[in-house]
GUKOL-219144 format. One record per residue (C-alpha): chain; y, x, z; residue in three letters. Coordinates in steps of 0.25 Angstrom, whole numbers. Example, Ala and Ser with C-alpha at 12.3 -4.5 7.8 and 13.67 -1.06 7.14 Angstrom:
REM GUKOL-219144
("A"; (-18; 49; 31); "ALA") ("A"; (-4; 55; 29); "SER") 
REM end
This chain:
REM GUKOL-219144
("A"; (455; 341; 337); "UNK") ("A"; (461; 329; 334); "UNK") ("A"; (460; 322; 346); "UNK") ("A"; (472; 324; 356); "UNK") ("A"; (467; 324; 368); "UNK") ("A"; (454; 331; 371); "UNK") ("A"; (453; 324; 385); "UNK") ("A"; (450; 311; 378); "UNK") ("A"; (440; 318; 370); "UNK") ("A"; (433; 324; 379); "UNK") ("A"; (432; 313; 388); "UNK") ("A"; (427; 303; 378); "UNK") ("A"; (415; 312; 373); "UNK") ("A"; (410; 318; 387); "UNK") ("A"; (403; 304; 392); "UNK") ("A"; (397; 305; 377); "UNK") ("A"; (392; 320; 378); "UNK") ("A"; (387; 315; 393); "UNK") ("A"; (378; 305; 386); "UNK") ("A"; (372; 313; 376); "UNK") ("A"; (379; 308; 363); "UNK") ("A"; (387; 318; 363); "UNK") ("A"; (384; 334; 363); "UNK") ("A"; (390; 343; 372); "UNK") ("A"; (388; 355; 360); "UNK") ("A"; (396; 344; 352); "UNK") ("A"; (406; 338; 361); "UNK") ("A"; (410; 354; 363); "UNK") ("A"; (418; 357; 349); "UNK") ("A"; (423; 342; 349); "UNK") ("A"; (430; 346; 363); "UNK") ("A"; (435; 359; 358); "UNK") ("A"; (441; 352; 347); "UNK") ("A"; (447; 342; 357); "UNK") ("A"; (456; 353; 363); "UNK") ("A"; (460; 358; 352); "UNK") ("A"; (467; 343; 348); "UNK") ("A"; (473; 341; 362); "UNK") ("A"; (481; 353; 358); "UNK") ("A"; (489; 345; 349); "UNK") ("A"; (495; 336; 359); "UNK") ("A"; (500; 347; 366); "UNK") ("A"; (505; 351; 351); "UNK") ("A"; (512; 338; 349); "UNK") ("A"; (520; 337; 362); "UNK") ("A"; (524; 352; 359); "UNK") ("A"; (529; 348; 345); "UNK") ("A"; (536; 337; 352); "UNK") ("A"; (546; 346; 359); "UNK") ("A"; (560; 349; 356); "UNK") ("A"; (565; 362; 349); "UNK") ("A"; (567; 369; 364); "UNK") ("A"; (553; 369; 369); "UNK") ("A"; (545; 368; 356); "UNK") ("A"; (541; 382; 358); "UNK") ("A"; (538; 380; 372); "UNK") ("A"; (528; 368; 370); "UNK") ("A"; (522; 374; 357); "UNK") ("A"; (517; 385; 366); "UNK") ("A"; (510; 377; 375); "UNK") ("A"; (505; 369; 364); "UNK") ("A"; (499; 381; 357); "UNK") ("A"; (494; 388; 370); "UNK") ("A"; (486; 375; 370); "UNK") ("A"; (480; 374; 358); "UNK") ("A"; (477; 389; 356); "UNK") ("A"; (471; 388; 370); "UNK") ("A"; (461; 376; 366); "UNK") ("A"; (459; 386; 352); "UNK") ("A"; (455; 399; 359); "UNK") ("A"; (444; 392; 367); "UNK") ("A"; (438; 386; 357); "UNK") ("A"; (439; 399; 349); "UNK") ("A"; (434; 405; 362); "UNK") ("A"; (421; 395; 366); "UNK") ("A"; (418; 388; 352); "UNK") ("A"; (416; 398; 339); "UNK") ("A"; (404; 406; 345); "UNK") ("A"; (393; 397; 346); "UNK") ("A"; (387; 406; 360); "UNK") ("A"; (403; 404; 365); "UNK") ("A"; (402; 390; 360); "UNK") ("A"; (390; 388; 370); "UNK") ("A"; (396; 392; 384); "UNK") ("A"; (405; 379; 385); "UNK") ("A"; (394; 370; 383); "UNK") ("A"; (385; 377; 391); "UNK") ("A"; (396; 376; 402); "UNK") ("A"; (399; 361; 400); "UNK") ("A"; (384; 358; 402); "UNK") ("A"; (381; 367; 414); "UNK") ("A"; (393; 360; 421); "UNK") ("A"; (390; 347; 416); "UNK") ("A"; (376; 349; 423); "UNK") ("A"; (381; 354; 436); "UNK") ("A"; (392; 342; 437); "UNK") ("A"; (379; 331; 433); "UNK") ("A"; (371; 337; 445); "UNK") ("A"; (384; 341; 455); "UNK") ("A"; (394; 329; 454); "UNK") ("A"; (407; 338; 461); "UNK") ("A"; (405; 349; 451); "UNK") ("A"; (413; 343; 440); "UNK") ("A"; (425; 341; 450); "UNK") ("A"; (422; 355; 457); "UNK") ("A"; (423; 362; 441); "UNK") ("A"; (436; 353; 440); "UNK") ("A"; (443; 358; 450); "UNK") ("A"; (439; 375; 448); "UNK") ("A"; (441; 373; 434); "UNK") ("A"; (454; 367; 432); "UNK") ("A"; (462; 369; 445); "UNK") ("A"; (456; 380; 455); "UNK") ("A"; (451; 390; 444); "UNK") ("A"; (466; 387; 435); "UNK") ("A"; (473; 389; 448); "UNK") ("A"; (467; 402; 453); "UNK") ("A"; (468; 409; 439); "UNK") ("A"; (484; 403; 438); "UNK") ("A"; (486; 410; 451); "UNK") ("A"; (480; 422; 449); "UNK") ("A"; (488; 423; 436); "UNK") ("A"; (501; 422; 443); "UNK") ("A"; (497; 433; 452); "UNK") ("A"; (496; 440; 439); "UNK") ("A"; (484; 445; 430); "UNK") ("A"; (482; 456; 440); "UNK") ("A"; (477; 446; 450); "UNK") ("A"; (469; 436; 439); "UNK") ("A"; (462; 449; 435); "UNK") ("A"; (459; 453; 446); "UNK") ("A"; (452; 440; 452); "UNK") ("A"; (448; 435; 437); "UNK") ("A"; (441; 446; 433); "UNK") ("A"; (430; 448; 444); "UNK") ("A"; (427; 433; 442); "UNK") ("A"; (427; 433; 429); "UNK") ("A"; (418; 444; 430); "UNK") ("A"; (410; 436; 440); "UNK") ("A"; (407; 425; 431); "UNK") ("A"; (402; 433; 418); "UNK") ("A"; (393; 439; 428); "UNK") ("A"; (388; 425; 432); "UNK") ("A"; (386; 421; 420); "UNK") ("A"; (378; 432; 414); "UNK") ("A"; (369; 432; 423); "UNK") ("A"; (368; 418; 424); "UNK") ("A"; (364; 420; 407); "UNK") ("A"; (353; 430; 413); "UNK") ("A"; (348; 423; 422); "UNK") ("A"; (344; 411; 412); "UNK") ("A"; (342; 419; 401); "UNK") ("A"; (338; 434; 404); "UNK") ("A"; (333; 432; 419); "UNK") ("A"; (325; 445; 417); "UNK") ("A"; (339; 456; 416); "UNK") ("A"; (344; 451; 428); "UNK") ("A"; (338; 457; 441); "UNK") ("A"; (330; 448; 450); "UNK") ("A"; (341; 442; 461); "UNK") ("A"; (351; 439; 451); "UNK") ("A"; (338; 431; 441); "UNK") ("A"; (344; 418; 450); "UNK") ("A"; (357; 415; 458); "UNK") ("A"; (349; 410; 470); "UNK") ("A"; (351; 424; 478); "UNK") ("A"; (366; 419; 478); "UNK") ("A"; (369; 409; 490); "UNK") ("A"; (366; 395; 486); "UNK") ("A"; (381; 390; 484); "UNK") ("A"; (384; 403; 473); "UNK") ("A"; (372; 396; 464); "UNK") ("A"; (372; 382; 468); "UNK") ("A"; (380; 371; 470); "UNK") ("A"; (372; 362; 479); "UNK") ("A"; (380; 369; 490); "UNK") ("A"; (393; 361; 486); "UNK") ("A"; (385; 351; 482); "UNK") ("A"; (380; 349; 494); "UNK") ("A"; (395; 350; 501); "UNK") ("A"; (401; 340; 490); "UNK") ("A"; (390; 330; 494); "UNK") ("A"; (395; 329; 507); "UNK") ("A"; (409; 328; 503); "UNK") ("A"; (409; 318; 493); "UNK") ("A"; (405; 304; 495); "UNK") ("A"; (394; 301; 485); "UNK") ("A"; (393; 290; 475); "UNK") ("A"; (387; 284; 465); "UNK") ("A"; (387; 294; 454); "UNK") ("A"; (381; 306; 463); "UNK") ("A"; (367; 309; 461); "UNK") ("A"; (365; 310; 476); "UNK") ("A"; (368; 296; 477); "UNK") ("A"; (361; 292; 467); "UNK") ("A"; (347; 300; 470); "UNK") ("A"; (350; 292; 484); "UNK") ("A"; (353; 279; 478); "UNK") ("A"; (339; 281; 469); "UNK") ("A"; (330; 284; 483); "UNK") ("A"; (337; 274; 487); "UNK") ("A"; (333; 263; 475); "UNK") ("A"; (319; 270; 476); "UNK") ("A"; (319; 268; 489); "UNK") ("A"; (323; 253; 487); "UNK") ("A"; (313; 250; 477); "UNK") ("A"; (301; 256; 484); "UNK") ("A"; (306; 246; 495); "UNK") ("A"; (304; 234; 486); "UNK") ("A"; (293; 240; 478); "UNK") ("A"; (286; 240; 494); "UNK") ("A"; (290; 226; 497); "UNK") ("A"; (285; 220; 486); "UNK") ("A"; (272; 227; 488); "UNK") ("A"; (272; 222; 501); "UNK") ("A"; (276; 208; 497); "UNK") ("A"; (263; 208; 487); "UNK") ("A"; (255; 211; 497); "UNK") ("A"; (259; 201; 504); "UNK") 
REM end
């Protein structure tokens, strides 16, 4: 809570927690603690105001901080809460190690689209936000449940819906945009398809040399 920026936090221990020497379990309450003291910069330019709009900036100030409180009040106390953010945190990690786009893809829905619909919605009024955000809330909580089934109580679900594979490949899997994100960007070095190229290729390479020099003892 100390540190002001929680960005620089949270930059520096990541590569740490991506090596092993730091926990995700542990890294989590450290980050929580993180937001809470950028709040206070926040606080600081309020205090800084003049007499005019004092009141004004405190407000932001405080919808900050109580913001950054209430979630971890929200996700943190309850150690089964406590649990949904890391369980998240890994399962996106793992889908970003094996599909490269993905981490750009949740960017872009997390933090522009998905804002940018629900702001709209709520200047149409919370007739229309209600009415959209309701059924996919709905939609969602369904999703989940019976994903929790499907892993843990397979037997209470009826047989079609034990697995997602009835569904069209593209609502279960992402090798379909996969697929299309290959073609459109230019690999490099960091992909895995290049790599599993470049190691054929190596393999290829050494069972050349290995050949040749078999040959050459022959001779």
């Amino acid at each position: 809570m100390v540190i002001q920026s929680s960005s620089i936090f949270t930059s520096a221990l990541t590569p740490l927690c991506g090596i092993g020497v730091v926990s995700i379990e542990r890294l989590y309450p450290f980050t929580l603690g993180a937001n809470i003291g950028t709040t206070f910069t926040a606080i600081m330019a309020a205090l800084a105001q003049d007499g005019n709009n004092l009141q004004n900036s405190l407000r932001v100030s405080m919808c900050h901080l109580f913001f950054n409180i209430s979630g971890i009040i929200l996700w943190y106390p309850l150690p089964f809460m406590r649990k949904v953010p890391i369980i998240l945190a890994k399962k996106l990690g793992n889908t970003t190690a094996k599909y490269r786009w993905f981490a750009i893809f949740y960017l872009i829905i997390s933090f522009f689209i998905l804002p940018a619909i629900v702001f709209g919605l709520s200047l149409a009024g919370w007739e229309y936000l209600l009415a959209f955000g309701a059924p996919v809330v709905l939609l969602f909580i369904i999703i989940v449940i019976i994903n929790i089934l499907q892993s843990k109580k397979p037997q209470w679900l009826p047989a079609k819906l034990r697995t997602w594979f009835f569904l069209p490949l593209c609502c279960h899997s992402l090798k379909p945009v996969d697929k299309f994100m290959s073609k459109m960007i230019i690999p490099c070095r960091c992909c895995p398809q290049l790599d599993s190229k470049q190691d054929s290729n190596n393999n290829n390479d050494s069972s050349a040399e290995e050949g040749r020099s078999g040959s050459t003892s022959k001779f």
